[in-house]
TORPA-4810 file (N, C-alpha, C, O; in nm, 3 decimals):
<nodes>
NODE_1_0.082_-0.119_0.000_0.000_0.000_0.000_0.087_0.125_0.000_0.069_0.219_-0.078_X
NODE_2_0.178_0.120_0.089_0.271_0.236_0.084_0.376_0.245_-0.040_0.443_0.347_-0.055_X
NODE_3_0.384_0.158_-0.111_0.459_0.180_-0.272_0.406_0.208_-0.340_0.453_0.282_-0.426_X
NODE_4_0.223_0.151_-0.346_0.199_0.227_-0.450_0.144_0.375_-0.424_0.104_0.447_-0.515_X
NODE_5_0.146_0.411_-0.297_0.136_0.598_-0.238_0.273_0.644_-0.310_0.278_0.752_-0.369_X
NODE_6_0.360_0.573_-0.304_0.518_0.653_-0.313_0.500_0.670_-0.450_0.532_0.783_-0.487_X
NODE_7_0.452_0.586_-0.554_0.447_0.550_-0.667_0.357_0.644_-0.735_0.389_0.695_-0.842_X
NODE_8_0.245_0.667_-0.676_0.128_0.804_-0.724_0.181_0.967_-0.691_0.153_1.065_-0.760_X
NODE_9_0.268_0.967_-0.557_0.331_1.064_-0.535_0.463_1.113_-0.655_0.485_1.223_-0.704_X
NODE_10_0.516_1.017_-0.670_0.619_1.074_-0.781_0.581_1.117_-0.959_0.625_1.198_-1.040_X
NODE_11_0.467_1.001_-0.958_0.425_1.056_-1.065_0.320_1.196_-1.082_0.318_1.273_-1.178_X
NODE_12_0.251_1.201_-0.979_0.242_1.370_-1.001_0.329_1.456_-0.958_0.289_1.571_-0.980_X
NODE_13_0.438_1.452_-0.903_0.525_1.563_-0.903_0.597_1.552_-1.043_0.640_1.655_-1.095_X
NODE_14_0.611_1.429_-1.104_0.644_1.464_-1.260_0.569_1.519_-1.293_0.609_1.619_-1.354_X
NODE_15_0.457_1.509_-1.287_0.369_1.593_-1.365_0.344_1.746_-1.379_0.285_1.805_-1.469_X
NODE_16_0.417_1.806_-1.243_0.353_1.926_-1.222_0.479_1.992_-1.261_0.484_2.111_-1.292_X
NODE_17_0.615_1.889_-1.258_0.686_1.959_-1.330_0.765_1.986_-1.443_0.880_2.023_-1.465_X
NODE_18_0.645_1.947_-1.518_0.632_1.983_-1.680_0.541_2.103_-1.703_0.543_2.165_-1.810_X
NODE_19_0.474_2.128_-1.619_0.370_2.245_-1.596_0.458_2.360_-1.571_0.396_2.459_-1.532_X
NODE_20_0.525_2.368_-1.578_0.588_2.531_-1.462_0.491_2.638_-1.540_0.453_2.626_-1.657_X
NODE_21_0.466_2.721_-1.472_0.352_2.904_-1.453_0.451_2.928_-1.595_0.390_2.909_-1.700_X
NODE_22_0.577_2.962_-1.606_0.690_3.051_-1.656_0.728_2.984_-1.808_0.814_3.023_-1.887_X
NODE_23_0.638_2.872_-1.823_0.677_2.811_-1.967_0.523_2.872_-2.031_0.408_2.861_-1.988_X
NODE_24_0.570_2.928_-2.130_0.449_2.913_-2.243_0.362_2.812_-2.327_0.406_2.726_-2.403_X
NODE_25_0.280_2.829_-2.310_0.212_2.724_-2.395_0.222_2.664_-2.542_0.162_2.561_-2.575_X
NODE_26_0.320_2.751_-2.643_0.395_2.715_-2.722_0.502_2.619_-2.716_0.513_2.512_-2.776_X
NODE_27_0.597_2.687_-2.614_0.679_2.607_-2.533_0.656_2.472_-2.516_0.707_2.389_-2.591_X
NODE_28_0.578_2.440_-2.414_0.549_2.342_-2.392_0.541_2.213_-2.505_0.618_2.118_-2.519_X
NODE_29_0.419_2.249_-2.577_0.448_2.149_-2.702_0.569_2.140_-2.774_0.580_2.048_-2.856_X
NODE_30_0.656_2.214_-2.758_0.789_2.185_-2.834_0.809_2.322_-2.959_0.917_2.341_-3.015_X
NODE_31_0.731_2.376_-2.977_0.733_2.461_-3.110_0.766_2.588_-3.068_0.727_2.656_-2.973_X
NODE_32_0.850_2.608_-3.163_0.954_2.752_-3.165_0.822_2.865_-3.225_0.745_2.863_-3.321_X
NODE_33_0.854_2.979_-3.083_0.704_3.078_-3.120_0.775_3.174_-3.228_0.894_3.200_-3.206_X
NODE_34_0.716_3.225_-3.336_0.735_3.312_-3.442_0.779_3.434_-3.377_0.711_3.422_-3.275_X
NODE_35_0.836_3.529_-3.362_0.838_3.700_-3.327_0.832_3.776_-3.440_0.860_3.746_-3.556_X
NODE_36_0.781_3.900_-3.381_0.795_4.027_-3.522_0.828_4.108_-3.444_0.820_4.080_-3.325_X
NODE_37_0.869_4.220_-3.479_0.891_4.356_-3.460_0.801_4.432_-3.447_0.798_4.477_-3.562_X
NODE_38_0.693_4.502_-3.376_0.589_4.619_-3.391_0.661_4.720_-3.344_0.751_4.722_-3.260_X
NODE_39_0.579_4.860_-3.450_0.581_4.983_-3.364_0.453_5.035_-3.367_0.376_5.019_-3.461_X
NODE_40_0.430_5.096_-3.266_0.300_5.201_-3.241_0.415_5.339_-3.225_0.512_5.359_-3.152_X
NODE_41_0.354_5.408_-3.322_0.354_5.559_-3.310_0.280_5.661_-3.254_0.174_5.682_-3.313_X
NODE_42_0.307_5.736_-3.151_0.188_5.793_-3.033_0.246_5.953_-3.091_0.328_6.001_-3.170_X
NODE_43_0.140_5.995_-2.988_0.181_6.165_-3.057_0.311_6.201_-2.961_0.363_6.310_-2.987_X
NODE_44_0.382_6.106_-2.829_0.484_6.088_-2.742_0.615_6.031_-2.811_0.726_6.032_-2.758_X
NODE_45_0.585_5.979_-2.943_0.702_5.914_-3.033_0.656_5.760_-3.031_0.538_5.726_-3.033_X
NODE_46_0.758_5.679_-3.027_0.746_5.549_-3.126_0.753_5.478_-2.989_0.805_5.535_-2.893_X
NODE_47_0.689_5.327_-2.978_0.684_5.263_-2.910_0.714_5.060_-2.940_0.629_4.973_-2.959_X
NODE_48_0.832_5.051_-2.934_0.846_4.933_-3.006_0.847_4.823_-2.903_0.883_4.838_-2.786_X
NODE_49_0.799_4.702_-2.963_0.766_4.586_-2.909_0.823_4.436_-2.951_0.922_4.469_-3.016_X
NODE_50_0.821_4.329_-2.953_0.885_4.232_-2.988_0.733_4.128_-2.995_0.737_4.077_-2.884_X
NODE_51_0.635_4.084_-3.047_0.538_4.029_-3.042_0.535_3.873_-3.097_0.585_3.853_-3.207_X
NODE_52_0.476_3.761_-3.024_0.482_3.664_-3.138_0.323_3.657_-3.183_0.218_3.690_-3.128_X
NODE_53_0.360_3.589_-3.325_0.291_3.614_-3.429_0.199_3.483_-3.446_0.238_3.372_-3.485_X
NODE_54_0.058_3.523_-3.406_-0.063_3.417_-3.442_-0.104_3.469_-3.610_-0.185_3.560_-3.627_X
NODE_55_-0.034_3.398_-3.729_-0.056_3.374_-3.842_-0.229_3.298_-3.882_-0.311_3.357_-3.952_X
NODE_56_-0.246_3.191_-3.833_-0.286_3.038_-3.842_-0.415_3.058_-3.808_-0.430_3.176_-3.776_X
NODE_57_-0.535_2.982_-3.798_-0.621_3.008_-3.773_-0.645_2.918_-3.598_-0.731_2.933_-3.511_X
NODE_58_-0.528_2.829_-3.609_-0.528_2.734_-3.495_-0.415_2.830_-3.402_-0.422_2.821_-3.280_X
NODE_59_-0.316_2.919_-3.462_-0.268_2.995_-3.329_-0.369_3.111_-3.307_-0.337_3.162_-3.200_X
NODE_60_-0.481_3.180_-3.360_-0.510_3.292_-3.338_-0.642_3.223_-3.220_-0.668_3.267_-3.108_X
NODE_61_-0.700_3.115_-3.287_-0.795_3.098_-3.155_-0.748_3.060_-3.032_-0.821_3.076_-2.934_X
NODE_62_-0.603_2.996_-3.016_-0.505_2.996_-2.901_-0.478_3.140_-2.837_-0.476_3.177_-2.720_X
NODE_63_-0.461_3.194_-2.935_-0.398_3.331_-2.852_-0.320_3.317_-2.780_-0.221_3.257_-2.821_X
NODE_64_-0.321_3.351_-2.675_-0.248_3.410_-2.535_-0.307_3.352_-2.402_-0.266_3.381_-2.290_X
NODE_65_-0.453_3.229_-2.443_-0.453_3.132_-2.336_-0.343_3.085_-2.251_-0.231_3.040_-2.276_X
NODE_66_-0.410_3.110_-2.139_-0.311_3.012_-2.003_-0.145_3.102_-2.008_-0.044_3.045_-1.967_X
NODE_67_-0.141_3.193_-2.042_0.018_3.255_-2.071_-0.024_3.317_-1.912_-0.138_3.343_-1.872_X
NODE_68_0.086_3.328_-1.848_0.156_3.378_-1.780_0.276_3.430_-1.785_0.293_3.478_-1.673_X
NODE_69_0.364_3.448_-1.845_0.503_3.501_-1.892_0.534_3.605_-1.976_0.643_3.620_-2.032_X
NODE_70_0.410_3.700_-1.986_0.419_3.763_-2.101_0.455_3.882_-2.011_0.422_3.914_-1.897_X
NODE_71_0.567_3.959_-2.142_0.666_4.078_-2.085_0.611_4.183_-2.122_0.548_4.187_-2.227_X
NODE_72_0.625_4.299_-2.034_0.619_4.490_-2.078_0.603_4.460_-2.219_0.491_4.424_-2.255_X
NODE_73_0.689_4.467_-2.298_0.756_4.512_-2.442_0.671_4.391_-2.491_0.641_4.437_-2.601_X
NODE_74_0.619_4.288_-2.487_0.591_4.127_-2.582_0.437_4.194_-2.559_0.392_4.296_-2.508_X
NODE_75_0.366_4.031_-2.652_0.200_4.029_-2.666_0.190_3.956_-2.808_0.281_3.911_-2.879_X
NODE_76_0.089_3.958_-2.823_0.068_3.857_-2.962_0.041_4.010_-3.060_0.013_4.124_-3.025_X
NODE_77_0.062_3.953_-3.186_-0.041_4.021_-3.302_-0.084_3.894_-3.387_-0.017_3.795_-3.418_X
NODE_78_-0.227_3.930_-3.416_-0.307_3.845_-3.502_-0.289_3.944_-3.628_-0.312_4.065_-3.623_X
NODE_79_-0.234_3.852_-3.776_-0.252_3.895_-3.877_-0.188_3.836_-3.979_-0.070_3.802_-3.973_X
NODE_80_-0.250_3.824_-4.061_-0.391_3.887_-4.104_-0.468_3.837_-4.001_-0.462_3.731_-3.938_X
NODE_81_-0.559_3.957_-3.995_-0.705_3.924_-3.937_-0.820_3.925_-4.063_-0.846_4.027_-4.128_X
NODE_82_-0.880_3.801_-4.084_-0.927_3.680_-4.011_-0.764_3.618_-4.105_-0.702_3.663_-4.202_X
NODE_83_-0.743_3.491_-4.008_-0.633_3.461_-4.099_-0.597_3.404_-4.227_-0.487_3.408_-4.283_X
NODE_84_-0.750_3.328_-4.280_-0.813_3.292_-4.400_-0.793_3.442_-4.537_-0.796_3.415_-4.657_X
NODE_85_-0.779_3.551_-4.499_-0.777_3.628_-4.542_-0.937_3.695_-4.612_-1.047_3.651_-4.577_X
NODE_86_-0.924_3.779_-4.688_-1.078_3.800_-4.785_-1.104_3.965_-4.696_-1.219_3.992_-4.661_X
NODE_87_-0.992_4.063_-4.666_-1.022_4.192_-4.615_-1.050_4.218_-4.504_-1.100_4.119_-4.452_X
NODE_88_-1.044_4.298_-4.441_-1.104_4.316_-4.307_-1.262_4.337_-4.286_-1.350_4.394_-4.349_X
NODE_89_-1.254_4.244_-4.136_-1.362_4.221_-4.097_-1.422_4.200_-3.963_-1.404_4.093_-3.905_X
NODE_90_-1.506_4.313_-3.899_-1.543_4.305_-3.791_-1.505_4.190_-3.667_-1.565_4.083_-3.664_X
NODE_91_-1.405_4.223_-3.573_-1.393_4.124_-3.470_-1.465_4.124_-3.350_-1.531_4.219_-3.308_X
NODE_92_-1.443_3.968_-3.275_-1.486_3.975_-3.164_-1.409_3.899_-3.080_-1.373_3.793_-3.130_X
NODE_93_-1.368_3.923_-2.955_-1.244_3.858_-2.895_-1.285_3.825_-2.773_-1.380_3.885_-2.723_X
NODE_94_-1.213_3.713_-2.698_-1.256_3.709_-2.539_-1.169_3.672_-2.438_-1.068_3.689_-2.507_X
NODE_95_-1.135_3.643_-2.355_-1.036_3.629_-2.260_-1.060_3.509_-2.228_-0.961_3.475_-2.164_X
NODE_96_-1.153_3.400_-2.235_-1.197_3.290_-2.188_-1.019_3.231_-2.175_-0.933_3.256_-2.259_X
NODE_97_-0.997_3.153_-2.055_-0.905_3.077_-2.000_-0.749_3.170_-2.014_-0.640_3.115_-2.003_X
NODE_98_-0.769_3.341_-2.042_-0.664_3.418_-2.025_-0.654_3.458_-1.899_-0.750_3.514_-1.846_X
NODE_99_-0.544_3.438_-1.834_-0.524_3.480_-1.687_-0.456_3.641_-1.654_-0.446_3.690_-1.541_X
NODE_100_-0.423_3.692_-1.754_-0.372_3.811_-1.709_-0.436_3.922_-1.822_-0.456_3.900_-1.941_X
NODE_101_-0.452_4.006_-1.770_-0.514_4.133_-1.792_-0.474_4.196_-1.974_-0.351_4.205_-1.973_X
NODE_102_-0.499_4.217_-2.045_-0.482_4.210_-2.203_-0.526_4.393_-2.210_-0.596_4.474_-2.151_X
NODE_103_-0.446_4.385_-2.304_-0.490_4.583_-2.379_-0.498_4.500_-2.522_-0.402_4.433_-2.561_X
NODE_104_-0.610_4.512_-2.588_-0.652_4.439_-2.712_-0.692_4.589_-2.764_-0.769_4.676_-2.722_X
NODE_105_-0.584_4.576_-2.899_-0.579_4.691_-2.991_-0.642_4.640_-3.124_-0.615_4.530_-3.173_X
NODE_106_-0.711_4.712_-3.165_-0.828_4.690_-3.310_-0.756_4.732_-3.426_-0.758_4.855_-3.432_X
NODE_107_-0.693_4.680_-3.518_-0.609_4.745_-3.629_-0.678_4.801_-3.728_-0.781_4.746_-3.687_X
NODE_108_-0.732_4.885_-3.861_-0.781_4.935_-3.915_-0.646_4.841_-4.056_-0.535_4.794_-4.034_X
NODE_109_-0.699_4.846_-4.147_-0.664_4.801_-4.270_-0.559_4.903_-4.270_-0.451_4.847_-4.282_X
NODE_110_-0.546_5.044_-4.262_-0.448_5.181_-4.301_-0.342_5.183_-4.155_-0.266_5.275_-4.124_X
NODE_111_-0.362_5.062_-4.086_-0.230_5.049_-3.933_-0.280_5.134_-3.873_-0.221_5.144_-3.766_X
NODE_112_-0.373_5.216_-3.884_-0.442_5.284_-3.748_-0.523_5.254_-3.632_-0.641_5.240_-3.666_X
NODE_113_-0.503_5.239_-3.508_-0.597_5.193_-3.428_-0.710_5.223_-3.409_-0.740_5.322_-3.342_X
NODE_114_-0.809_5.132_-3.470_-0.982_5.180_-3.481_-1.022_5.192_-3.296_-1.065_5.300_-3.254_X
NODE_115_-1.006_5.095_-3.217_-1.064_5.091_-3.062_-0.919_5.055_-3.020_-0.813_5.045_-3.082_X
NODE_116_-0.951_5.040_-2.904_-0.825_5.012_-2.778_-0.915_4.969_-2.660_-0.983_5.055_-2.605_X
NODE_117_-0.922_4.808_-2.606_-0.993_4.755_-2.494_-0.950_4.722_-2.413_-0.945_4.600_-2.396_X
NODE_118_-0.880_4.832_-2.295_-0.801_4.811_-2.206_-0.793_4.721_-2.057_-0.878_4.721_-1.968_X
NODE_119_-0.707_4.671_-2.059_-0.733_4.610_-1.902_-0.861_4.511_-1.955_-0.972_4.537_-1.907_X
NODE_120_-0.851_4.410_-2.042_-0.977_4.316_-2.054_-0.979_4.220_-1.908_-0.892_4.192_-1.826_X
NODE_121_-1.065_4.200_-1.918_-1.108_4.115_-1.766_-1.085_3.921_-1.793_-1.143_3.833_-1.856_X
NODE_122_-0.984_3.932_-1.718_-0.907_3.746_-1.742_-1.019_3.656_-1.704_-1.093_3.680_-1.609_X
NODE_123_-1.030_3.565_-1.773_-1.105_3.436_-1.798_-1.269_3.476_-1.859_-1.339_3.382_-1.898_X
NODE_124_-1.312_3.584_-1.864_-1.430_3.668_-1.854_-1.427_3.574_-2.006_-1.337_3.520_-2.069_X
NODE_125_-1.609_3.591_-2.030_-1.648_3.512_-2.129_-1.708_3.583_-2.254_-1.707_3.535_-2.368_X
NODE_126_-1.771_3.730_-2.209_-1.776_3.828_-2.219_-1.684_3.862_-2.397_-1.563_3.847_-2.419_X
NODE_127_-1.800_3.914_-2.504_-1.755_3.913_-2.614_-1.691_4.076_-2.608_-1.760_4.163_-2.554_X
NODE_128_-1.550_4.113_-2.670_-1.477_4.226_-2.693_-1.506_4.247_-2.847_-1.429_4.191_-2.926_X
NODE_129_-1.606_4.318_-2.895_-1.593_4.391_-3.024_-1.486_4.493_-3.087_-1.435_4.577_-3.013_X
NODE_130_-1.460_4.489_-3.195_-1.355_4.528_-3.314_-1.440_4.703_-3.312_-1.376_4.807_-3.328_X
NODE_131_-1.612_4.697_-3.284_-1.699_4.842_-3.375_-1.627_4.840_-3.503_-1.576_4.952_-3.511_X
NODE_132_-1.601_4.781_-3.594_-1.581_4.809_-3.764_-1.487_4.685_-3.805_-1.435_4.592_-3.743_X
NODE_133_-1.490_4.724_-3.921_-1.370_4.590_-4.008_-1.260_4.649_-3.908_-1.261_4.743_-3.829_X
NODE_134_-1.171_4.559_-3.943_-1.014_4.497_-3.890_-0.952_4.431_-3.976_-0.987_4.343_-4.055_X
NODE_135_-0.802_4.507_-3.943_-0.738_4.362_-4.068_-0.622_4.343_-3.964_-0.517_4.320_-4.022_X
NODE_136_-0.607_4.346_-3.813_-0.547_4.283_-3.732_-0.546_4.320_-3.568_-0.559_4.441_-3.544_X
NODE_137_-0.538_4.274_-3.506_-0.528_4.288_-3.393_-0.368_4.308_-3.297_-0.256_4.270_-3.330_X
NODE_138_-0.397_4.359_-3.211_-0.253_4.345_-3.118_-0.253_4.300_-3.023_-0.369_4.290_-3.061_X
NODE_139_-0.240_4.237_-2.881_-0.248_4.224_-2.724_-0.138_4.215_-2.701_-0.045_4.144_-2.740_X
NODE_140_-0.154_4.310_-2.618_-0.044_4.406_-2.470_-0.057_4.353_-2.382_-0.158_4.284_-2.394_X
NODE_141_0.004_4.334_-2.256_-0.004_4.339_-2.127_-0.071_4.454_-2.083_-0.026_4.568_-2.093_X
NODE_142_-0.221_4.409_-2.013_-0.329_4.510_-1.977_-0.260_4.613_-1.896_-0.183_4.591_-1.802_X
NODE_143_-0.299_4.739_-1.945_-0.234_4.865_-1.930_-0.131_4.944_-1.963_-0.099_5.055_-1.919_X
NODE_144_-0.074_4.866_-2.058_0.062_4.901_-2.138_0.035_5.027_-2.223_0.121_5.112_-2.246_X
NODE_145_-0.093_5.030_-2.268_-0.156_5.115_-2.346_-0.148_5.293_-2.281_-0.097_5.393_-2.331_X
NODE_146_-0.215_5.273_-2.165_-0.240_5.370_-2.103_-0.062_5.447_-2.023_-0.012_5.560_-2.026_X
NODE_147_-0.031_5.350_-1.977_0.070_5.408_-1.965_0.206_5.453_-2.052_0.304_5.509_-2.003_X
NODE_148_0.191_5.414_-2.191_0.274_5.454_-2.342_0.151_5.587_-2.356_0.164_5.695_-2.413_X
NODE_149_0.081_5.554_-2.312_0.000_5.722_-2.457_-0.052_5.645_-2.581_-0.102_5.707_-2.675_X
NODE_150_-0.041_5.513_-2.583_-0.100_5.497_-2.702_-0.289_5.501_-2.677_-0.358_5.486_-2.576_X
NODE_151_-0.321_5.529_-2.826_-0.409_5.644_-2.828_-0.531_5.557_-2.981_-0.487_5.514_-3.088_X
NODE_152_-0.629_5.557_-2.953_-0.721_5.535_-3.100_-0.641_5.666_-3.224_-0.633_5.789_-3.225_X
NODE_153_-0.611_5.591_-3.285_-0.594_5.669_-3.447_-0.453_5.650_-3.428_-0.406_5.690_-3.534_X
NODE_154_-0.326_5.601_-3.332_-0.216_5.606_-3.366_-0.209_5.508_-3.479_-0.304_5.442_-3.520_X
NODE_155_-0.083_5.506_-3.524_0.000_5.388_-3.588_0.057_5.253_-3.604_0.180_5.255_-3.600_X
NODE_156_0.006_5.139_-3.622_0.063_5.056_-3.587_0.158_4.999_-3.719_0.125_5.018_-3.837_X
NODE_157_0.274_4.932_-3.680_0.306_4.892_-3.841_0.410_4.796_-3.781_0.498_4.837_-3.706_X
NODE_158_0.401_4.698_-3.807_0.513_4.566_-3.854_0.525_4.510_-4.011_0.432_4.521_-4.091_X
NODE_159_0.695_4.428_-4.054_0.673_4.378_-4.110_0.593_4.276_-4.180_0.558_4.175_-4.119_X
NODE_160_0.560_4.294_-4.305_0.442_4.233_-4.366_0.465_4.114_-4.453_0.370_4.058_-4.507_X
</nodes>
């Protein structure tokens, strides 16, 4: 009886430590996450970022689930938005199983920010509207926004 306690005990501490908070969920499965370069241009000057890149239609409905590790300067960009392509088109976004606080920026087809939905509320189920076409999205670490100055109508632009 007591071997197989010792025996259930070790195998969930393997288990939990394949889990660590500090690995990404990319990570985890083994796959090397994409990065890009963003800048947002504020009427304060330029604000650059290092983002990885939900291309896919299977990374964009992943998002930024279950992340914990995400830095000041990092965040995802979705784009194209939708990733099927066919122009921009009205979004809707949600935090379901996101644990930390998101600044979800609305891209306008011309890299201008149509909305800015700051501080979204983690795990909330709660649909986040685009208000108009989109041809991409950004997510920040909630409040990154407010404290850069970035602003509806700035600039956004990464390589394309």
């Amino acid at each position: 009886m007591i071997r197989i306690a010792m025996v259930a005990l070790a195998l969930a501490g393997a288990g939990l430590a394949g889990c660590s908070e500090k690995t990404s969920s990319s990570e985890q499965a083994g796959q090397k996450v994409a990065t890009v370069p963003v800048t947002i241009t504020t009427a304060q000057g330029k604000h650059r970022f290092q983002v990885e890149a939900a291309r896919t239609a299977a990374e964009q409905a992943q998002g930024l689930m279950y992340r914990t590790d995400l830095k000041p300067d990092g965040g995802m960009l979705f784009a194209p938005y939708p990733p099927e392509g066919g122009g921009p088109q009205a979004a809707s976004f949600w935090m379901k199983n996101t644990p930390t606080p998101l600044d979800i920026l609305f891209i306008r087809a011309d890299g201008t920010i149509a909305r800015i939905a700051e501080n979204s509320v983690p795990f909330s189920e709660a649909q986040i509207p685009s208000g108009e076409p989109i041809a991409a999205v950004l997510e920040l670490v909630g409040g990154r926004s407010a404290e850069l100055g970035i602003a509806e109508g700035d600039s956004v632009s990464w390589p394309k």
